[in-house]
C-alpha positions in Angstrom: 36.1 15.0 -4.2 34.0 14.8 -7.4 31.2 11.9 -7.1 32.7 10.8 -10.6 36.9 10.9 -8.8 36.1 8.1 -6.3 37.6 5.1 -7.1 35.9 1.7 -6.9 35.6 -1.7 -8.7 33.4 -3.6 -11.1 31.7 -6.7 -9.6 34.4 -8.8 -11.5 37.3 -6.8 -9.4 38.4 -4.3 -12.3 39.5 -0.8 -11.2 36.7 1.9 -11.9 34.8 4.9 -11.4 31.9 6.7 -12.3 34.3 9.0 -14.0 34.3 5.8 -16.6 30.4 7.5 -17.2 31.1 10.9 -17.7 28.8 12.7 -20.0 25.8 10.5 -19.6 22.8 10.4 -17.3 23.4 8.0 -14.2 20.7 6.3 -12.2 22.5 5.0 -8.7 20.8 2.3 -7.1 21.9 -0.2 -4.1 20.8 -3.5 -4.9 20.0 -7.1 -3.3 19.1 -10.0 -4.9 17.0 -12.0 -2.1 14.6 -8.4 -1.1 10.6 -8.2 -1.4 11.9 -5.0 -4.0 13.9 -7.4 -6.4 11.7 -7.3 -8.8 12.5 -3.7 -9.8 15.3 -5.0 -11.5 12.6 -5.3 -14.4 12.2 -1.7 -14.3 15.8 -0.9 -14.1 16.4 -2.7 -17.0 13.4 -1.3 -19.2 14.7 2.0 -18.6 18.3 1.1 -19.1 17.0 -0.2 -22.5 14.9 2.7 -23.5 17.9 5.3 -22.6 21.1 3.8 -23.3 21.4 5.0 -26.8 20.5 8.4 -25.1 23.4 8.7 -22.5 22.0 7.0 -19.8 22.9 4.1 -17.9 21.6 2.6 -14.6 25.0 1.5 -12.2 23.9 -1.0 -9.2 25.8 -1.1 -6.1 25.1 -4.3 -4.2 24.7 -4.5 -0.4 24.5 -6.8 1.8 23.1 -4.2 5.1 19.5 -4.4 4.8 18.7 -8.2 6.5 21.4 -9.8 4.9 19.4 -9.1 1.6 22.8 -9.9 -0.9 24.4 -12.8 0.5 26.2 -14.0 -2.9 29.5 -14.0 -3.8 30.0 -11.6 -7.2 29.6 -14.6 -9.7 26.2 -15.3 -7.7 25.4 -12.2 -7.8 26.2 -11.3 -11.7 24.4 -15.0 -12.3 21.2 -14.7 -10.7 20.9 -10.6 -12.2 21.6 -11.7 -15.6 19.8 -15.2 -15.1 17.0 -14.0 -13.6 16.2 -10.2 -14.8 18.6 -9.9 -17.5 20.4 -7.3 -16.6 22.9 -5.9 -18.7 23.5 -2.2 -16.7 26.7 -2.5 -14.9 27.0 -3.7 -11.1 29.7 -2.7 -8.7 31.6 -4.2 -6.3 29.5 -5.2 -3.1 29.6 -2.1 -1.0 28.1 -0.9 2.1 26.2 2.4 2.3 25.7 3.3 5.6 27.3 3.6 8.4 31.5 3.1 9.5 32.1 1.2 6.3 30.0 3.6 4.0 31.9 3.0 0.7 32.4 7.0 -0.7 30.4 7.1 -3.4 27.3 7.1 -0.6 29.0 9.2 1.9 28.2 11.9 -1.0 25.3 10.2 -2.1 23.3 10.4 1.3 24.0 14.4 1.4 21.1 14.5 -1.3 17.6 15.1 0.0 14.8 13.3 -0.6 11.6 15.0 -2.5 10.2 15.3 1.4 13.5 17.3 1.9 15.1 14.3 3.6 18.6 13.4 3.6 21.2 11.0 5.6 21.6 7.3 5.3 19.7 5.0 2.9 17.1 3.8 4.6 16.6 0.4 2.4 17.5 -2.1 -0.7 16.8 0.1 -3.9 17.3 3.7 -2.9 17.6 5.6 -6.3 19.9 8.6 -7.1 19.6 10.5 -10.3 23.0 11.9 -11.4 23.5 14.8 -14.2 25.6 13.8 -17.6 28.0 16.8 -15.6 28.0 14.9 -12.3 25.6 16.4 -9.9 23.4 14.8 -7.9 20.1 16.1 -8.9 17.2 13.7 -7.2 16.6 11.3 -4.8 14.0 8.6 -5.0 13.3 6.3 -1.9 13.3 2.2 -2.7 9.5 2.2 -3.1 9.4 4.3 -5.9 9.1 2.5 -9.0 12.0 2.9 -11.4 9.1 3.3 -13.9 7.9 5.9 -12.0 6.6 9.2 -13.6 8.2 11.3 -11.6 12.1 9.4 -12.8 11.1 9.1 -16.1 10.3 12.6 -16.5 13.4 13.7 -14.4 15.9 11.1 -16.3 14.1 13.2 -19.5 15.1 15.7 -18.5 19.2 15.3 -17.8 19.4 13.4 -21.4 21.7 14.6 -24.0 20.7 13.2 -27.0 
């Protein structure tokens, strides 16, 4: 099944998918709200600013797997990421992304490798997948890579339409 097919839900409960995105540049990311790597919601949100008009949007997927990292309830979470970081990017429905309960999205998700060549399950809060305007997964970037980062900022550069 296409990445973009799989159905899911907005954090408010509405039916969706990333199908809903087609055409524009996608930067996947499993968030928590209570992680030492919060912060980088700054940095998702810069860049969600900087590319939106270009066909690119950041989508957050938050998980509660890593330490219990995302406790909240979806109000507490849309509260605290629009209180706090002001983030306007859309957030998900609370997922999990590895193991038994691995929402779809991240079973095809975790088939992409790494830039060590490294693939499988995410390993922490903040794991980064690039996706193509025509739906392929096309980079990897581990949670301590700064959204910011050179290396996604020229690769997110490089996927934009306009």
């Amino acid at each position: 099944m296409a990445l973009s097919d799989i159905p899911i839900h907005t954090l408010q409960g509405a039916d969706a998918s990333l199908g809903d995105y087609a055409g524009k540049t996608l930067l996947l990311v499993n968030v928590a709200s209570k992680c030492g790597l919060t912060p980088q919601y700054e940095g998702l949100e810069r860049l969600q600013k900087k590319y939106e008009d270009r066909g690119f949007t950041v989508v957050g997927f938050p998980c509660n797997q890593f330490l219990e990292q995302e406790p909240g309830t979806a109000e507490e979470i849309q509260q605290f990421c629009s209180a706090t970081y002001g983030v306007t990017f859309p957030l998900m429905e609370k997922i999990e992304v590895n193991g038994e309960g691995r929402h779809p999205i991240y079973a095809e998700l975790t088939q992409k490798a790494d830039a060590e060549g490294n693939a499988g399950d995410i390993t922490w809060n903040f794991e980064k997948f690039l996706v193509s305007p025509e739906g392929d997964v096309v980079a990897r970037y581990r949670p301590q890579v700064e959204p910011e980062d050179a290396t996604i900022v020229s690769d997110i550069e490089a996927q934009l339409t306009a």
